[in-house]
C-alpha positions in Angstrom: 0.0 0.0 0.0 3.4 2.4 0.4 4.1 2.1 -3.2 1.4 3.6 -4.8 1.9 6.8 -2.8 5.3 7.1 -3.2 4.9 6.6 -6.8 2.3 9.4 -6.8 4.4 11.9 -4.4 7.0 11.3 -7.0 5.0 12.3 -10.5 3.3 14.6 -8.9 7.2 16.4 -7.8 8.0 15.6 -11.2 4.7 17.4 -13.2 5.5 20.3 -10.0 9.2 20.1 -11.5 8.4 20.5 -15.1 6.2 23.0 -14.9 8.5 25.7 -12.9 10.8 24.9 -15.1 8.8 26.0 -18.1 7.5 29.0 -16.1 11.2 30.2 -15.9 12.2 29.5 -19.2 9.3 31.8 -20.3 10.7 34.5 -17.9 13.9 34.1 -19.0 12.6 35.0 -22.5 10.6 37.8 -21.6 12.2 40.9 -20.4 11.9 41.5 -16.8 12.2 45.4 -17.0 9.8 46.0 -13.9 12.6 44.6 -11.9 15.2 46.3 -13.4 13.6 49.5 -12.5 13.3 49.0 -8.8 16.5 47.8 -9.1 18.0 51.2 -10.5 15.5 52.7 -7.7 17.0 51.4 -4.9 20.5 52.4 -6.2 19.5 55.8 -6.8 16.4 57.1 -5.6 16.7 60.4 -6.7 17.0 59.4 -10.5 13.9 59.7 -12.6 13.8 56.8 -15.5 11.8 58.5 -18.6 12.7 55.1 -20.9 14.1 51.8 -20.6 15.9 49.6 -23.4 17.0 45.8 -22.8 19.4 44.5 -24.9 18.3 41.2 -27.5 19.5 38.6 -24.7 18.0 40.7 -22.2 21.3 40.6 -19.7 21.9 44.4 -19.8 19.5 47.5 -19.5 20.3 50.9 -21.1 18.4 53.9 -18.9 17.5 57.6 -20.0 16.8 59.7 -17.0 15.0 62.9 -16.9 17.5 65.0 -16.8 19.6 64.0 -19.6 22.1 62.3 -18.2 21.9 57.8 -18.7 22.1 55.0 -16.9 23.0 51.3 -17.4 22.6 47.6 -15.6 24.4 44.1 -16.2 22.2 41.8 -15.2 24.3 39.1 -12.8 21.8 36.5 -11.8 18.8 38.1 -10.0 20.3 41.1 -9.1 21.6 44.1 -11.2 24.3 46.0 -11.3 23.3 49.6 -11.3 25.9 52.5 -13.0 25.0 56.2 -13.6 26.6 57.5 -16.8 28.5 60.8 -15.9 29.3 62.9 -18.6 32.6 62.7 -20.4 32.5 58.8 -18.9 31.8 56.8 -21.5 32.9 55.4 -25.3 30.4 54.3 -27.8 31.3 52.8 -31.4 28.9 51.2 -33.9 28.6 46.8 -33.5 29.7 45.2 -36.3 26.6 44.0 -36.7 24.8 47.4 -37.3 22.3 46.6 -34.1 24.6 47.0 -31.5 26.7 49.2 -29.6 30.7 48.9 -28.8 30.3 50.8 -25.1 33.8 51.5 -23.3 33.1 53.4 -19.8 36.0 54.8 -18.3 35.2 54.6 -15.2 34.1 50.9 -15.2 35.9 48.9 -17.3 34.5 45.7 -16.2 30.9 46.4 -18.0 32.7 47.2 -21.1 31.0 45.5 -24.0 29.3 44.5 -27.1 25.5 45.2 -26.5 23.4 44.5 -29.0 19.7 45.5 -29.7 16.6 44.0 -30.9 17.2 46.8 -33.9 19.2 49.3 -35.2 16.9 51.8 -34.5 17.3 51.0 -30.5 20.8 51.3 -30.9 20.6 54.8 -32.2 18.1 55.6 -29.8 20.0 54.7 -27.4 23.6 55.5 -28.7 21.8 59.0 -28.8 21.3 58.6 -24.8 24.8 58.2 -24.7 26.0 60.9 -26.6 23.6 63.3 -25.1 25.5 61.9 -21.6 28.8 63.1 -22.8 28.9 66.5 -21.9 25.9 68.4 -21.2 27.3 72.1 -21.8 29.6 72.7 -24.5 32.9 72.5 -23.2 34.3 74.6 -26.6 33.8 78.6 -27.0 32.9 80.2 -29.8 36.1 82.3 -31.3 35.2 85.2 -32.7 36.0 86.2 -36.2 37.9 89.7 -37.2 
């Protein structure tokens, strides 16, 4: 009489098993920006996010703030890791592959990277964050001409 419960304990942990499995796969797939957001939250609370792009495999998060200045997280298992973009900071190249972005911060050189897009046209949206990140008053004076 033991052995059909145990048998039944069993398929029922392995339908249990099967299906969280599926339920993470699908959240691996989807992008998870909600908790990317608190996550930039939490490390800075007085930034306001006005847009959000993920990259295609979803491991790194490209922020515009209100203010003009950007943001970016590496995603390193559940957590992020959170970086505010200061001006004059940071590097950014055309992919090879016309979708993507060459990034080089100088003051982080361990999220340097090849971050592509879903599109091109997220890339230059966002490559546009960046360069709007680089310096936000014109560091060069106008000469006047005699």
């Amino acid at each position: 009489m033991v052995w059909p419960i145990v048998i039944l304990c069993t398929v029922l942990a392995g339908i249990f098993y099967m299906r969280m499995k599926e339920r993470a796969d699908r959240d691996r797939q989807e992008p998870d920006t909600g908790s990317a957001i608190l996550d930039f939250g939490r490390a800075f609370p007085d930034e306001a996010i006005r847009a959000i792009h993920a990259t295609a495999d979803e491991k790194a998060y490209f922020v515009r703030l209100h203010d003009g200045k950007a943001g970016f997280m590496a995603s390193h298992g559940a957590h992020f890791v959170c970086h505010l973009i200061e001006p004059g900071k940071v590097n950014v190249s055309n992919a090879q592959s016309g979708r993507g972005l060459t990034v080089h911060f100088f003051d982080s050189a361990s999220l340097d990277g090849v971050y592509e897009f879903s599109s091109a046209d997220v890339a230059a949206e966002v490559s546009l964050w960046l360069l709007g990140s680089f310096n936000s008053q014109s560091e060069f004076r106008a000469v006047p001409a005699n």
